[in-house]
TIZA-880131 format. One line per 10 residues: their letters; for each residue x, y, z of C-alpha. Coordinates in steps of 0.05 Angstrom, whole numbers. Example, Ala and Ser with C-alpha at 12.3 -4.5 7.8 and 13.67 -1.06 7.14 Angstrom:
2
as) 246,-90,156; 273,-21,143
REM end
This chain:
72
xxxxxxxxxx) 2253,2597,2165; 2332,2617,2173; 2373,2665,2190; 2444,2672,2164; 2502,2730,2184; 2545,2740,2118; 2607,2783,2130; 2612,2835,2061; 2686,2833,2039; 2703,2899,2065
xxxxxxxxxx) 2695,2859,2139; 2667,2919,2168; 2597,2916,2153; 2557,2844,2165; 2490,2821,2128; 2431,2790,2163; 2387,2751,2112; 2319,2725,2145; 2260,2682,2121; 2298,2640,2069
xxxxxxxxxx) 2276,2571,2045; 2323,2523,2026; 2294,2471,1973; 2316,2399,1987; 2347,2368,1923; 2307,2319,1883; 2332,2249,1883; 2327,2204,1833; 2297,2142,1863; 2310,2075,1830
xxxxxxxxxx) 2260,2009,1844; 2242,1941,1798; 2168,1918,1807; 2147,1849,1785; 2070,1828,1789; 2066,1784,1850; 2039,1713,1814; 2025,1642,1839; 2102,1610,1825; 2057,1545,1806
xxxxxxxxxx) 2004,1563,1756; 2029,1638,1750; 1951,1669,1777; 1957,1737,1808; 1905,1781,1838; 1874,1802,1781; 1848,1738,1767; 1815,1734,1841; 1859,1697,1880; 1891,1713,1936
xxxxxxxxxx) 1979,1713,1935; 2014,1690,2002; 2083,1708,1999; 2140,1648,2032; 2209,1636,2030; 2236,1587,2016; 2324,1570,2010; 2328,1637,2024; 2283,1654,1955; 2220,1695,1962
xxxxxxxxxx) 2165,1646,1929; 2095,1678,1918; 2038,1622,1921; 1960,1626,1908; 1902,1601,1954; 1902,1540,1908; 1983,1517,1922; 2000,1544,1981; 2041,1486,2024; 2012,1460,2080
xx) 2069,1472,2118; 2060,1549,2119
REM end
């Protein structure tokens, strides 16, 4: 709820609006999504494996169960 005081252009006589709802502009909101899939042998969740995420040289790498390094 707000309240705003609007001078009239005669300046003699001032407005009170009360109870107004402003509406928040829409954004448009702009994203890529890429299946996360083993980098190896390209298996994602849907084939029932589970996808470990790792990076590597500053790359994001996704990896399976299966070839996950041992280093992780």
């Amino acid at each position: 709820m707000s309240q705003i005081l609007a001078p009239r252009q005669n300046r003699n006589e001032i407005l009170l609006f009360q109870d107004l709802y402003f509406v928040k502009k829409v954004s448009a909101l702009k994203t890529a999504v890429k299946e996360a899939v083993c980098s190896i042998c390209e298996n994602g969740l849907e084939d029932g494996v589970s996808i470990t995420a790792k990076t590597i040289r500053e790359k994001t790498r996704f990896f399976c169960q299966y070839h996950l390094p041992v280093d992780f």
